[in-house]
KOLMI-805576 format. One record per residue (C-alpha): residue number from 1; residue in one letter; x, y, z. Coordinates in nm, 3 decimals, decimal comma, m for minus. Example, Ala and Ser with C-alpha at 12.3 -4.5 7.8 and 13.67 -1.06 7.14 Angstrom:
> 1/A/1,230/m0,450/0,780
> 2/S/1,367/m0,106/0,714
END
This chain:
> 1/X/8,138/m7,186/2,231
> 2/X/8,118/m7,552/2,357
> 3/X/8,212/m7,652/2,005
> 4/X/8,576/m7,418/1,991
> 5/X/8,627/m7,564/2,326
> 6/X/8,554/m7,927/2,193
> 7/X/8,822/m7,881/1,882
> 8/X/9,067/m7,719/2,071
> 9/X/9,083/m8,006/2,388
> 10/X/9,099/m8,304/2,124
> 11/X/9,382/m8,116/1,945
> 12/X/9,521/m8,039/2,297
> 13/X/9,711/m7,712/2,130
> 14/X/9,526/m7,437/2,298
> 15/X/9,797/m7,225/2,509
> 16/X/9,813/m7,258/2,833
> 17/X/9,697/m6,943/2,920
> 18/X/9,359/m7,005/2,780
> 19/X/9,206/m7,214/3,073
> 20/X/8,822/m7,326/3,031
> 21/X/8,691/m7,152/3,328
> 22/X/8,832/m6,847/3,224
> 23/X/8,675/m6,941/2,924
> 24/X/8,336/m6,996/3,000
> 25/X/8,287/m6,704/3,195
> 26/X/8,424/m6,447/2,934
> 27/X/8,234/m6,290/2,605
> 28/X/8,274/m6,443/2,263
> 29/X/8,426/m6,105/2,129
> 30/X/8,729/m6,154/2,361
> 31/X/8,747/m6,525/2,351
> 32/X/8,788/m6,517/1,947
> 33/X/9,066/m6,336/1,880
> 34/X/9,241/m6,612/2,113
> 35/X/9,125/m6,898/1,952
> 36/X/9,250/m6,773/1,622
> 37/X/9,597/m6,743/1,738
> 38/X/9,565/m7,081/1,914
> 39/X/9,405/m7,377/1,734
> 40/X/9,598/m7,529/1,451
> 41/X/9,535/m7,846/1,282
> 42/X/9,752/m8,124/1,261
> 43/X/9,808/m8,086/0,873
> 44/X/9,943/m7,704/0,983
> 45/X/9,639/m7,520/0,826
> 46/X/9,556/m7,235/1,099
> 47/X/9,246/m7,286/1,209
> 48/X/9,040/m6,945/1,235
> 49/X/8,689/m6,827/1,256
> 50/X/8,683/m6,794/0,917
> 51/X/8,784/m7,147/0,867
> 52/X/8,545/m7,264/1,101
> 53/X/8,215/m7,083/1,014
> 54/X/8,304/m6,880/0,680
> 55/X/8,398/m6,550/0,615
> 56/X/8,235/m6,229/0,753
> 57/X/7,973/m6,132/0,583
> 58/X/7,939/m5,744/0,607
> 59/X/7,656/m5,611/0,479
> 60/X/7,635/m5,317/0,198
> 61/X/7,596/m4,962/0,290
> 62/X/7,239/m4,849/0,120
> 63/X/7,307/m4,568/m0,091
> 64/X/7,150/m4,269/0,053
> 65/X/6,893/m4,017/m0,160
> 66/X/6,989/m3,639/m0,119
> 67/X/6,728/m3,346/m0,219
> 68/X/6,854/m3,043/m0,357
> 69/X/6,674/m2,744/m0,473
> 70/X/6,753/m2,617/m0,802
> 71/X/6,633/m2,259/m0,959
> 72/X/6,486/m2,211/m1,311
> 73/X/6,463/m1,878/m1,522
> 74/X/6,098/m1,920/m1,590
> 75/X/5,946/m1,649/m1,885
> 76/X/5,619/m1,622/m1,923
> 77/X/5,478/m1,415/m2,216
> 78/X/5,201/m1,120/m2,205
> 79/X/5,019/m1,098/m2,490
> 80/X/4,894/m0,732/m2,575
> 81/X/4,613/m0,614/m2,762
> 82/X/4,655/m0,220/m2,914
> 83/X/4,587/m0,035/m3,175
> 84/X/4,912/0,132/m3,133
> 85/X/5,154/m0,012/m3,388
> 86/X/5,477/0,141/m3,254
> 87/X/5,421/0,008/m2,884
> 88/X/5,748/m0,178/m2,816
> 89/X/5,874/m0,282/m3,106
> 90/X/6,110/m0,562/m3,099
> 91/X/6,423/m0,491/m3,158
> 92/X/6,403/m0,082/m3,057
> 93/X/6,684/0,071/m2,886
> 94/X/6,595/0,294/m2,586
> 95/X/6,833/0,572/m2,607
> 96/X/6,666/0,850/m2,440
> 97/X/6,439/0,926/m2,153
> 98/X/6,182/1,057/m2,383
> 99/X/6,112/0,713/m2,517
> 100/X/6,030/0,550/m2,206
> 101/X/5,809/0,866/m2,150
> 102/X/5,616/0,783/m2,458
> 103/X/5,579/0,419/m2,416
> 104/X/5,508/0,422/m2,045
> 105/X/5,300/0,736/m1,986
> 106/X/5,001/0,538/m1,949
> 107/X/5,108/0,494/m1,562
> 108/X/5,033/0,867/m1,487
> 109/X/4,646/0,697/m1,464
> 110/X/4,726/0,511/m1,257
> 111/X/4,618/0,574/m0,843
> 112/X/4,861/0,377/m0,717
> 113/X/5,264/0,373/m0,743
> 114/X/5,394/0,095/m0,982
> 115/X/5,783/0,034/m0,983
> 116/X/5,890/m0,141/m1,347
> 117/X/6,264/m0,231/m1,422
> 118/X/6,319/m0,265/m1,740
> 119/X/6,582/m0,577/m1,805
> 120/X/6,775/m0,415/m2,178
> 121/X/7,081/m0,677/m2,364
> 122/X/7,401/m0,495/m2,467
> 123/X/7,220/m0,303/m2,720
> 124/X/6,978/m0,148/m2,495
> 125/X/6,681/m0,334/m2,627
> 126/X/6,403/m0,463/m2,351
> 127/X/6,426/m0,808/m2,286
> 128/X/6,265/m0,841/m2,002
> 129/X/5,989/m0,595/m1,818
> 130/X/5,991/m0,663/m1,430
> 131/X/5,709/m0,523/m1,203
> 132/X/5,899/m0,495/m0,914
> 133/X/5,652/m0,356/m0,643
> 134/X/5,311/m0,183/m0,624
> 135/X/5,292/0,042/m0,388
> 136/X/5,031/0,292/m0,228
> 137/X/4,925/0,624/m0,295
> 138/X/5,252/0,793/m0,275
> 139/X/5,523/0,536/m0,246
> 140/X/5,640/0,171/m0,334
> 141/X/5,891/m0,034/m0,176
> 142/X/6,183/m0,152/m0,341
> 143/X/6,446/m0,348/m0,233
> 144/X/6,814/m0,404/m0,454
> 145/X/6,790/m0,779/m0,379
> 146/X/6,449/m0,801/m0,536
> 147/X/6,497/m0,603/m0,843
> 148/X/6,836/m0,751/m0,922
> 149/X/6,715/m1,122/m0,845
> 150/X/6,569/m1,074/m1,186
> 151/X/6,768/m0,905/m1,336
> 152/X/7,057/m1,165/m1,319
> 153/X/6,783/m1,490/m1,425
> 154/X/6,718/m1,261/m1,775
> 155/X/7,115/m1,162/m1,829
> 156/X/7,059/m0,835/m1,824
> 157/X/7,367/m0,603/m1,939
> 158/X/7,191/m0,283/m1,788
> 159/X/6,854/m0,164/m1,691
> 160/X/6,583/0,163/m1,685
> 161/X/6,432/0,211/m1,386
> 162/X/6,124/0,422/m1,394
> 163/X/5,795/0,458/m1,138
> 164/X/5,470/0,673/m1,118
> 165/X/5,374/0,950/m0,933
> 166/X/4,902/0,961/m0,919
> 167/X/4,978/1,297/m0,822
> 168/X/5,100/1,380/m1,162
> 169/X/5,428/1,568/m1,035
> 170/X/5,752/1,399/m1,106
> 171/X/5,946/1,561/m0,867
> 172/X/6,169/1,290/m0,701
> 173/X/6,130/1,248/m0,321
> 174/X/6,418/1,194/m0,071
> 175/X/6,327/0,847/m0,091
> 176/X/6,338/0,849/m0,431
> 177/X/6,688/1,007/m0,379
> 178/X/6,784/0,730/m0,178
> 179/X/6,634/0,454/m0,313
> 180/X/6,826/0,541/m0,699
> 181/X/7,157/0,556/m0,551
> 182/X/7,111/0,282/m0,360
> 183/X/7,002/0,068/m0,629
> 184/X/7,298/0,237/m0,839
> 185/X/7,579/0,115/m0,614
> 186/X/7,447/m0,216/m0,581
> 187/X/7,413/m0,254/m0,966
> 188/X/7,792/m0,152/m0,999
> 189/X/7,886/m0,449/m0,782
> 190/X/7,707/m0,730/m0,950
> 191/X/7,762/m0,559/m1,318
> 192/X/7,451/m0,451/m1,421
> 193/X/7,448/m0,089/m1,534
> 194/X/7,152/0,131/m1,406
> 195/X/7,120/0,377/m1,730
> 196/X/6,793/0,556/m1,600
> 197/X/6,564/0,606/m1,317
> 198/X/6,296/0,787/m1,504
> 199/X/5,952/0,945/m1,268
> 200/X/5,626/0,961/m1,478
> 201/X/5,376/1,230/m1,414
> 202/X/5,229/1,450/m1,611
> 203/X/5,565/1,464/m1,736
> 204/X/5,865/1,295/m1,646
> 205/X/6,199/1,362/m1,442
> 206/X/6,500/1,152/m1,574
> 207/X/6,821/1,103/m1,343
> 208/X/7,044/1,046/m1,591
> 209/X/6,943/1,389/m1,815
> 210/X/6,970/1,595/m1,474
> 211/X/7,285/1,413/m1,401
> 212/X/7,221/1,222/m1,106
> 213/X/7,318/0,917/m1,229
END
């Protein structure tokens, strides 16, 4: 400060208004802008604060790191050892009811309820076999976003439902009801077809042959 007050007294061109006790009283910040306006050398160059000390230096904005969370369709592959030959062939179309029946009717041994979607390309072969939910003895729980999350990671054009009853009788519940056309309407919004909702006992119940679907 005592140096801008030394240039500008033996240059004797600092405005009137600008008086040294006024000066040394007041902030830098207020007294700057004043002294740029002010001081001038004798050649005519403007003297500023740039002139004087060097241009600002501002200093670089650090770039900032920003973590997003991405998803991956993740497969993993089941290996299974049979004697059976014909058990899901690749490339088989599932057409009927009856051929679920015969490849899945191993579930009626089993004591709990086990809710499958079956993820079929625009040929209706399997691409993709989802275990949605295990339930207990006499129901599972099955929500659309669940079964559908899935669903949509294979690119599946349509799917078979189908579900076990231990009791052996493949007479649909009310929630069963519920549950297919819920899942239904849901799978007509996002575009993925629900051919089937197929019940395995000691014999099966198909929606779409009793035309409830």
């Amino acid at each position: 400060m005592q140096f801008l007050l030394s240039v500008c007294n033996k240059r004797k061109e600092v405005d009137k208004s600008l008086k040294l006790r006024d000066v040394r009283h007041d902030s830098l910040a207020r007294v700057l802008p004043v002294l740029k306006a002010n001081i001038k050398t004798k050649g005519g160059i403007t003297m500023t604060v740039e002139t004087l000390f060097g241009a600002e230096v501002v200093p670089a904005h650090k770039p900032r790191n920003i973590k997003l969370k991405t998803i991956k369709a993740v497969y993993q592959t089941i290996t299974v050892s049979d004697t059976i030959t014909d058990y899901l062939k690749p490339n088989s179309r599932y057409t009927s009811a009856s051929q679920v029946f015969d490849t899945f009717s191993f579930l009626r041994l089993e004591t709990k309820e086990h809710f499958i979607a079956l993820h079929l390309d625009g040929k209706n072969r399997i691409v993709c076999c989802d275990m949605v939910s295990t339930g207990s003895l006499n129901q599972s729980i099955v929500h659309p976003r669940e079964l559908f999350k899935t669903a949509l990671l294979s690119s599946a054009a349509a799917v078979i439902l189908l579900h076990n009853h231990p009791t052996g009788d493949p007479t649909p519940s009310t929630e069963d009801l519920t549950i297919t056309r819920r899942l239904q309407e849901a799978g007509d919004m996002i575009g993925i077809r629900v051919l089937d909702h197929i019940i395995i006992g000691d014999s099966y119940y198909s929606f779409a042959e009793r035309g409830q679907l």
